[in-house]
DOLO-414127 format. One record per residue (C-alpha): x, y, z. Coordinates in steps of 0.05 Angstrom, whole numbers, plus 32768, in hexadecimal, padded with zeros to 4 digits. Each point is the difference from the previous one (the first is absolute). Example, Ala and Ser with C-alpha at 12.3 -4.5 7.8 and 13.67 -1.06 7.14 Angstrom:
<vexzas>
xx  yy  zz
80F6  7FA6  809C .
801B  8045  7FF3 .
</vexzas>
This chain:
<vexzas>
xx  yy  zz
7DBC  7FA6  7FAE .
7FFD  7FFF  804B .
8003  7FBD  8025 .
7FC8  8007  8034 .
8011  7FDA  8050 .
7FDE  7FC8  8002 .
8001  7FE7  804A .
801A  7FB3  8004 .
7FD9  7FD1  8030 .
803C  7FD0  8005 .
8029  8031  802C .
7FD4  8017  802E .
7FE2  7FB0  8003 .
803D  7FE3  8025 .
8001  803D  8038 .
7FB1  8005  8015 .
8000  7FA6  8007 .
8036  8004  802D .
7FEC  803D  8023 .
7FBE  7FE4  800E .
801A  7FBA  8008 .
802B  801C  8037 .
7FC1  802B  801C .
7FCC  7FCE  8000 .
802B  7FC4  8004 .
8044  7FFE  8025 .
7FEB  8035  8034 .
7FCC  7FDC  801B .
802E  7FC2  8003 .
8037  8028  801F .
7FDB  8015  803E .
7FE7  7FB6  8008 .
8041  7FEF  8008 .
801D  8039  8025 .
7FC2  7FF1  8034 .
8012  7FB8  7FFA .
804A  8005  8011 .
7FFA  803C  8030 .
7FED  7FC5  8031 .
8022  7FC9  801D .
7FF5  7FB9  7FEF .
7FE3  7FE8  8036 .
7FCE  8044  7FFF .
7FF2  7FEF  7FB3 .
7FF3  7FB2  800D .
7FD2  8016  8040 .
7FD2  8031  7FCA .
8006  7FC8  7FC7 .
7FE9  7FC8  802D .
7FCA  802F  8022 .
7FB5  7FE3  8004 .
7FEA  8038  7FD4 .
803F  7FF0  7FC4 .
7FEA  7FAC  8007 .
7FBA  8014  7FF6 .
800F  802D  7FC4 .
802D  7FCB  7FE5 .
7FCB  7FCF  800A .
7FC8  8025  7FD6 .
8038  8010  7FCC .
8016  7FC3  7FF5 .
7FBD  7FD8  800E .
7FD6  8031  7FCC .
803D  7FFB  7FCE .
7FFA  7FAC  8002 .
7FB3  8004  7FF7 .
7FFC  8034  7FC9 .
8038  7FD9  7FE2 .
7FD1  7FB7  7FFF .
7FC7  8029  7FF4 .
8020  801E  7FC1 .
801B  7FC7  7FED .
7FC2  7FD2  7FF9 .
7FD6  8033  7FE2 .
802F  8028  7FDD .
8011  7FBE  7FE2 .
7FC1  7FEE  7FEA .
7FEE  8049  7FEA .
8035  7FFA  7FD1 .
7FF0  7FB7  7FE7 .
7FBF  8013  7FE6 .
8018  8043  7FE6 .
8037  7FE0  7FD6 .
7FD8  7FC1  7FF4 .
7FB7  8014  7FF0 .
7FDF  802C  7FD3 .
7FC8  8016  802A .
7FC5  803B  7FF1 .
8024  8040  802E .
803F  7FE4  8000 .
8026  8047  7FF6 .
7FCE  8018  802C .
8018  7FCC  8035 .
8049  800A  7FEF .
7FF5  8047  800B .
7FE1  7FF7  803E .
803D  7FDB  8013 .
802C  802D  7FEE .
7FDD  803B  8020 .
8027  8007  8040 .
803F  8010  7FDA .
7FD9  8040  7FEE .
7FEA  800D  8049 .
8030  801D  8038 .
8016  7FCD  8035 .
7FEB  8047  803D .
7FBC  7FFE  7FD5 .
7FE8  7FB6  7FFC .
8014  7FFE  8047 .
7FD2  803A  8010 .
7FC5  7FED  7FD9 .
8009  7FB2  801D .
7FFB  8023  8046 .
7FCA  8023  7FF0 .
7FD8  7FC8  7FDF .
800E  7FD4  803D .
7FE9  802E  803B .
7FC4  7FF4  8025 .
7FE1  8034  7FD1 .
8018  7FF0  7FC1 .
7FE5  7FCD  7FCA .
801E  7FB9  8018 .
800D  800E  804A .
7FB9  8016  800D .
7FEC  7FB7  7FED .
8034  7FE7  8024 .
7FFA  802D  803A .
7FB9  7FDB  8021 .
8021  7FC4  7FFD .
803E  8017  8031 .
8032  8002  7FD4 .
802E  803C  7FEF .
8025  8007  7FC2 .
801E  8040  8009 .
8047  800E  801A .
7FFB  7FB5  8008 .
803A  7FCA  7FDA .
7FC7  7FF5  7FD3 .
7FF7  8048  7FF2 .
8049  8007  7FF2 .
8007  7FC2  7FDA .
7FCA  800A  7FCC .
8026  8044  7FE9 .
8040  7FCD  7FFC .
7FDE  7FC6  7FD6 .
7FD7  803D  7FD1 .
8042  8026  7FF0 .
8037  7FC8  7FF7 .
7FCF  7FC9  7FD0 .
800C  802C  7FC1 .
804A  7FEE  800D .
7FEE  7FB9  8009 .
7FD4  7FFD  7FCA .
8030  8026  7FD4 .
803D  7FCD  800B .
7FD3  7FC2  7FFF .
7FE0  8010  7FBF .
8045  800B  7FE6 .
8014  7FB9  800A .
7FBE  7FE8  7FF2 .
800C  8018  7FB5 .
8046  7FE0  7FFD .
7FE8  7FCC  8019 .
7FC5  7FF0  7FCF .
802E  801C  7FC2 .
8035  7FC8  801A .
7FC7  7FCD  7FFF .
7FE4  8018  7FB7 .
8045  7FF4  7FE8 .
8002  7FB9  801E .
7FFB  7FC2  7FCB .
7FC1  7FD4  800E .
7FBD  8003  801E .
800C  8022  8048 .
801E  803C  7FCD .
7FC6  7FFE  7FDD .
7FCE  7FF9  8036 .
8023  8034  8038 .
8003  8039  7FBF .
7FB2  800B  8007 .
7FD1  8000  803D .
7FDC  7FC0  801B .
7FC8  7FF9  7FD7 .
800B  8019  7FC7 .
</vexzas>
C-alpha cells in the first residue's frame, strides 16, 4: 500500500511566527531605535521634552488614569450584579458586555467618531449646546473605557466567584448569608 504525504502543520508553524514576528514586530522596533540612537542625547532629550511629546504624554497618560477609574467603578459594579444577581436578560447583558471583544479596536474607534460628529447621533445633540465630542479627550476616551471594561469585568467577576465560593464554604451565618443574594 502506498503511504500518501500528509503535510505537517508543526514544521512549517515555528518558521511563519517568527517570520512574521520579525516582519510585523521587531522591524518596526528596530527602526525606532535606529531613529532614536542616530541622534545625540541632547538632540533626543530636546524632541522628548518638546511641547508637542508633553502634550501627547499628557493625553496618554491623563485618558489612561480616567478610563482606568472609570473602569474600575463600573466595571466593578457590572460585574457584582452579573455574578451576584439573577436578573431577566442577564446573558443578554453579559453579552453586551462582552461585545467589544468581538469588535476591532480601528472599528469601534471609527464608528465612536462617527457617532460623535456634529452629524452623527450623539454629537448633533450635543453640538447646539457648544460642545464637541469629536477628536476631543472625550471622544478618545469613550473608545478606551468601551474596549478595555470586558477586561475589567472579566477579571473582577473572576474574583467575585472565588470570593463568594470562599464565603459559602465559611462556618456560620455570614457563610450562609453572603452564598445567596440580599433578599432572598
Amino acid at each position: 500500500m502506498k503511504r500518501r504525504f500528509k503535510f505537517s502543520t508543526i514544521p512549517i508553524a515555528a518558521p511563519v511566527t517568527a517570520i512574521y514576528l520579525s516582519v510585523m514586530l521587531l522591524l518596526p522596533i528596530a527602526a525606532l531605535l535606529m531613529t532614536a540612537f542616530s541622534s545625540n542625547p541632547a538632540e533626543f532629550w530636546r524632541i522628548a521634552t518638546s511641547p508637542t511629546a508633553l502634550s501627547a504624554y499628557t493625553v496618554t497618560f491623563g485618558i489612561a488614569l480616567v478610563t482606568a477609574v472609570i473602569n474600575g467603578l463600573f466595571g466593578t459594579l457590572i460585574a457584582w450584579v452579573l455574578v451576584r444577581y439573577d436578573f431577566p436578560f442577564r446573558r443578554l447583558v453579559d453579552s453586551v458586555v462582552d461585545l467589544p471583544f468581538a469588535l476591532p479596536t480601528a472599528v469601534a474607534g471609527l464608528t465612536l467618531a462617527t457617532v460623535y460628529s456634529k452629524t452623527g447621533w450623539v454629537g448633533s445633540m450635543a453640538a447646539p449646546l457648544g460642545i464637541k465630542l469629536a477628536f476631543n479627550q472625550i471622544g478618545v476616551r469613550s473608545p478606551c473605557c468601551l474596549l478595555r471594561c470586558p477586561l475589567w469585568c472579566g477579571r473582577c467577576s473572576l474574583c467575585w466567584r472565588r470570593w463568594i465560593a470562599i464565603w459559602r464554604r465559611r462556618p456560620g451565618p455570614w457563610g450562609r448569608r453572603l452564598g445567596k443574594p440580599f433578599g432572598r
